[in-house]
N, C-alpha and C positions, 0 to 999 in steps of 0.2 A: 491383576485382572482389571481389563479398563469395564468403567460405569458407563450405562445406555442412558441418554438424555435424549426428551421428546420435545422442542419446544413447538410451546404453543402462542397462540396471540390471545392477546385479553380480552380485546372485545369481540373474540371469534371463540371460544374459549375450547370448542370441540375441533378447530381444525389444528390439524397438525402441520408447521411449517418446516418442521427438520429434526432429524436425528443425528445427534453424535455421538460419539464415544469421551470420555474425558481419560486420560492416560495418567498412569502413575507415575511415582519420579524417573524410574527409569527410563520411560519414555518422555518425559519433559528432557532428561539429559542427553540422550540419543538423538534430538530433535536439537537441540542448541548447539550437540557438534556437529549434525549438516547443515545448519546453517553456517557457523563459523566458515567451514569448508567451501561454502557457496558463496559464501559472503568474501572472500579472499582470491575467488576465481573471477566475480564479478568486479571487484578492485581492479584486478588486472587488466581491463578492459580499458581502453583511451575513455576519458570524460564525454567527451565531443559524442561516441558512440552510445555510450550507457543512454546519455542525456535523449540521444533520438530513440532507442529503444520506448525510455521512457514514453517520450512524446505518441510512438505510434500504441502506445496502452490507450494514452490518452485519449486518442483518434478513435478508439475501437470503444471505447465507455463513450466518447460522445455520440458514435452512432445508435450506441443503444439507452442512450439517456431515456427513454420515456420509458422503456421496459422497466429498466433499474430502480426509477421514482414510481414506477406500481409497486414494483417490487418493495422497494421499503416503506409504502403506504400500506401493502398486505401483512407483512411482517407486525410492522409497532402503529399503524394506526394512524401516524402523521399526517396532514395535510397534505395534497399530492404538489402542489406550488413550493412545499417546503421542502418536499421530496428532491423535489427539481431540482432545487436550489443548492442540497447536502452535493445532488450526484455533479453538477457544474462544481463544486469546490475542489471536488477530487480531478474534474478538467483540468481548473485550474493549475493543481498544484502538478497535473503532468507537467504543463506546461513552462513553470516556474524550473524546474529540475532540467528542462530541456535549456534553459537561461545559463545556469548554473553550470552546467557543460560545457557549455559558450565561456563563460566565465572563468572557468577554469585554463582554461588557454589562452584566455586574456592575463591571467597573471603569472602561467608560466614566463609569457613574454615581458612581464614585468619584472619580474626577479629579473631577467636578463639586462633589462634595464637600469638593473640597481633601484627599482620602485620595493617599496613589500608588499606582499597580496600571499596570504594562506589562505588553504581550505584542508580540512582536517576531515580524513573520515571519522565515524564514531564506530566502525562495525559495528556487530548484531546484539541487537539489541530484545525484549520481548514482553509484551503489554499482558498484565492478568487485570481483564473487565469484568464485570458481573453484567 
């Protein structure tokens, strides 16, 4: 039976900013084989495409960066300039992946060259934060 969690902000301590559920193992295990699953269908995809999908996330967070940097200034209280700052990283690093794509057909054509150039996926992966 999944647990209800309320979180709240600290220095708001009566607003509520979200509720979730937290699942048990069976759902933690259910949850890692669709991603495996998705994660194997996204592989399949050329570099070159993933890498612009990427990019157009990124396009889409940039348009809404100042929402997002309230948003995490409501949430935990940060500075809204710092806010800023987190949501440009995540720009950022669309934009890096978007390279990366690039890159990856750069060293297809390398091997061909008899140059070496790998890139390794890691598949899925899954972060437990408190």
């Amino acid at each position: 039976m999944a647990v209800r969690f309320r979180a709240r902000i600290r220095h708001r301590p009566n607003e509520v900013v979200g509720e979730v559920s937290f699942g048990d193992a069976a759902t933690v295990v259910r949850a890692a084989e669709s991603a495996k699953k998705a994660q194997e269908a996204w592989a399949s995809i050329p570099a070159p495409i993933r890498g612009r999908a990427i990019a157009h996330i990124g396009r889409l967070i940039e348009d809404n960066a100042e929402a997002l940097a309230r948003l995490v200034t409501a949430e935990i209280g940060k500075p809204y300039a710092e806010a800023l700052g987190e949501v440009r990283e995540i720009i950022d690093t669309c934009d890096f992946f978007l390279g990366e794509g690039r890159r990856t057909v750069r060293a297809d054509r390398a091997e061909r060259d008899a140059r070496q150039a790998a890139v390794h996926a890691f598949g899925v992966r899954s972060e437990l934060s408190r």
